[in-house]
Every structure is written in structure tokens, then in C-alpha cells.
C-alpha positions, 0 to 999 in steps of 0.5 A: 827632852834629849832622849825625845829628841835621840829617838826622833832622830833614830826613828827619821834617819832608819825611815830616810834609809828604808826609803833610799834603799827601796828607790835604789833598788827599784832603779837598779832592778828597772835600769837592769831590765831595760838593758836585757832582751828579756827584760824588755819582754817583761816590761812590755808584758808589766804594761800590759797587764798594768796600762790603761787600754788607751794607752796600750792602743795609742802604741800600737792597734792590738799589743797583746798580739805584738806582744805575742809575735815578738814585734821589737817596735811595739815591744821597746815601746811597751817597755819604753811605757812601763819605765815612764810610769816608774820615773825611768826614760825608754831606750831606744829614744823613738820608742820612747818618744812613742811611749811619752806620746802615748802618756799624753793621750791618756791624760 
């Protein structure tokens, strides 16, 4: 029974850390993103690829176009979208404040 219970053990802590890692690293890659121009042009460009139209409407008319023409407002707020969708708040606070209201109309 004590080796049953060592291996149990083993198997739970290995998948604990498994888990905290991922999340670390996840959160670490996002925080990172977040705080370069380029990055908030490949979050904004991850929401527009993995958002509901809705929600992508809700930020701005024609996102793909305010994405093309480097439009900072809808960029920020696109971004702000797919960093709520990780568990991650936006910066600036307005576009995320844009973001969370665009995530309330998608219900």
C-alpha cells in the first residue's frame, strides 16, 4: 500500500508542475506581448482570427480594415479582447474597458 500511495503521489506533484509551468509560461508570453507594439499587433490579429463577429463588430465597424491601417484605438482594443479571453486585463484601461463591454454583448 505504501508504494501505491508514493507513486500516487509522484504521478499528482509531476501533473501539479506540468500545470504551473504551462500557466507561467502562458502568462509570462501574454504579459510580454501586451507590452510591445508588435505584440499588440499579434494580439489584435489572434482576435481576429479566434473572436466571434460580434464581438469583433462590437469594437469597432470593420476590424480587419482597422487592423490593416494601424488604427491604435481598435488595435489596443482588439488586443485588450484577446488578453480578456486568456484571463489577462488590457492596457490601456479604456480599451479595455472597450474590450469587456464587447464581451458582455456577445453573452
Amino acid at each position: 500500500m505504501r508504494i501505491l500511495s508514493r507513486y500516487v503521489f509522484r504521478q499528482t506533484a509531476g501533473a501539479l508542475v506540468l500545470i504551473l509551468v504551462s500557466l507561467t509560461g502562458v502568462t509570462w508570453i501574454a504579459v510580454a506581448l501586451r507590452q510591445r507594439a508588435t505584440g499588440r499587433d499579434l494580439l489584435a490579429l489572434r482576435a481576429l482570427t479566434r473572436q466571434p463577429l460580434r464581438r469583433l463588430v462590437a469594437i469597432h465597424p470593420d476590424p480587419a480594415t482597422a487592423w490593416r491601417d494601424h488604427d491604435t484605438k481598435a488595435l489596443d482594443s482588439l488586443a485588450a479582447l484577446e488578453l480578456r479571453t486568456l484571463g489577462l486585463r488590457g492596457w490601456p484601461p479604456d480599451a479595455d474597458a472597450a474590450a469587456a463591454a464587447a464581451t458582455r454583448v456577445a453573452g
